[in-house]
VMD Tcl script that draws the C-alpha trace (Angstrom):
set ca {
  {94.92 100.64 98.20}
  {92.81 102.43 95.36}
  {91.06 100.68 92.82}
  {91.09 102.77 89.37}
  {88.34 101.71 86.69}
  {91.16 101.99 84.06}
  {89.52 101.95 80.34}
  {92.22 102.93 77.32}
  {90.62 105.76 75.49}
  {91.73 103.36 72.46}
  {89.00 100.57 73.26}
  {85.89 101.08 72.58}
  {83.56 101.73 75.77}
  {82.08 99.03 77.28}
  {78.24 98.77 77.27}
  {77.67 99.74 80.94}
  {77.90 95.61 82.29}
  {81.43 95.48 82.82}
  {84.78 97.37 82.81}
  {87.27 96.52 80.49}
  {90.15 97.05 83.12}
  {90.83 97.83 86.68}
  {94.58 99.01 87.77}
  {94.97 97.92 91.55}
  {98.25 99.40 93.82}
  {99.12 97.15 96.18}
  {97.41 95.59 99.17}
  {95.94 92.17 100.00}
  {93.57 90.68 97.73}
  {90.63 88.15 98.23}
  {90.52 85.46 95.79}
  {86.49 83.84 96.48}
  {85.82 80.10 95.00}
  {83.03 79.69 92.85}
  {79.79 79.88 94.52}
  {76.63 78.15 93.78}
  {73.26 78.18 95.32}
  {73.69 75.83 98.01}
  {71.29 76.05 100.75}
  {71.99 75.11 104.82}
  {71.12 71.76 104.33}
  {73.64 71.12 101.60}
  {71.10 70.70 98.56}
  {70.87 73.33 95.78}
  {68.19 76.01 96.27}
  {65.67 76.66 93.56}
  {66.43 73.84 90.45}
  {65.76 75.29 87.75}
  {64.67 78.88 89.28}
  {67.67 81.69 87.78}
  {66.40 84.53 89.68}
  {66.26 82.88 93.10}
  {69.88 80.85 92.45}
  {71.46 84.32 91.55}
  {69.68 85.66 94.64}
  {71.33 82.67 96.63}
  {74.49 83.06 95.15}
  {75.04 86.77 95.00}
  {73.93 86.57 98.72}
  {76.77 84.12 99.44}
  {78.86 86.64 97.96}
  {78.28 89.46 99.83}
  {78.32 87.96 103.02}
  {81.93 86.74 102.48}
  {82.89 89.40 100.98}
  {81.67 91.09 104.13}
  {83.50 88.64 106.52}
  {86.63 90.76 105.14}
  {85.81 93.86 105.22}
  {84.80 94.74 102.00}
  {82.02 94.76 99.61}
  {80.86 94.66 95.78}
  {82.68 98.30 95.12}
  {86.08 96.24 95.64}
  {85.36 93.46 93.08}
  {87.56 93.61 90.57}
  {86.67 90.75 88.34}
  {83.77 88.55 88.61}
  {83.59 85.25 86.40}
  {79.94 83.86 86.14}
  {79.51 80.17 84.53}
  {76.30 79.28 83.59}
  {74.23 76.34 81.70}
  {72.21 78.54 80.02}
  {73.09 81.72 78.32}
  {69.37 82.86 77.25}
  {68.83 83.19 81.36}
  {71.55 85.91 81.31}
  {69.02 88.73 81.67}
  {67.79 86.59 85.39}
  {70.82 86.69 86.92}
  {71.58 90.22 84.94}
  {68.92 91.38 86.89}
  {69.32 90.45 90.27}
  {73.34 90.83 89.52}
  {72.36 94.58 89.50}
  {70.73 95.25 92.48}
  {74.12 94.23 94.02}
  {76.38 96.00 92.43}
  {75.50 99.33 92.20}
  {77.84 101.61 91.27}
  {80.49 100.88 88.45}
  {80.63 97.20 87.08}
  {84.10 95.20 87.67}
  {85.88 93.10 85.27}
  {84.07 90.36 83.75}
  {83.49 87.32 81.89}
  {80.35 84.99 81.12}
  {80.64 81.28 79.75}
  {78.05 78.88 78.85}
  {78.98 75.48 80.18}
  {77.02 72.28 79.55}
  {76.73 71.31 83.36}
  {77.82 72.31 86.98}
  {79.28 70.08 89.51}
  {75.72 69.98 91.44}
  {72.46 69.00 89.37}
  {70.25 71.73 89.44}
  {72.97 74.51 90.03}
  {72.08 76.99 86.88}
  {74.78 78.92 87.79}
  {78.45 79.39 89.46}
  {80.14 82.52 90.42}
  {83.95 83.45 91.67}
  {85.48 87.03 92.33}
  {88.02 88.69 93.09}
  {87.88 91.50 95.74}
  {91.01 94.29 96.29}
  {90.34 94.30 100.42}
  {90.37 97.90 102.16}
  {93.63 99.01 103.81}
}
mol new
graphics top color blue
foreach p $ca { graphics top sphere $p radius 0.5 }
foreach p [lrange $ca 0 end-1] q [lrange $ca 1 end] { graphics top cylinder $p $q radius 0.2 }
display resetview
């Protein structure tokens, strides 16, 4: 399976966060729930604390993403939910240290609450899994 960062030459570039489009051939694919910064005891980690919720979460992430095999270079989309927008440069932040190389697909939405007071922030991906 090969992952191809594919943008058209006819949109223009994208400012370095995301990629406009990724072609995938075929091969299995990993479809992860939204993930929120839920600590062992079942509570939410942090209220109110961005950085350490995106730590949480992007944690959760990459250990299930692990689990099969793979790891942030096979995320092809990510879609982040948050309550507040005018945190975006928190979780931007720690969001980088993660992925490293080139950005997948994404999208960002302001939503007036999560499922769990005192989650800031949800996050789903989708992950083309190594052959």
């Amino acid at each position: 399976m090969r992952i191809t960062h594919d943008d058209p030459a006819t949109v223009p570039a994208p400012p370095g966060a995301y990629t406009h489009a990724i072609h995938v051939t075929s091969g299995p694919m990993l479809y992860v729930s939204g993930q929120i910064a839920l600590g062992e005891d079942g509570e939410v980690v942090a209220p109110g604390d961005m950085t350490r919720q995106s730590e949480v979460v992007l944690s959760l992430l990459e250990r299930i993403l692990d689990a099969h095999g793979a790891g942030f270079e096979d995320v092809v989309n990510i879609r982040t939910f948050m309550t507040d927008l005018g945190r975006l440069a928190e979780y931007a932040a720690v969001r980088r240290r993660y992925i490293t190389g080139r950005p997948p697909t994404s999208t960002t939405v302001e939503v007036p609450r999560l499922f769990r007071p005192g989650a800031l922030l949800e996050v789903e991906a989708v992950a083309a899994l190594p052959a």
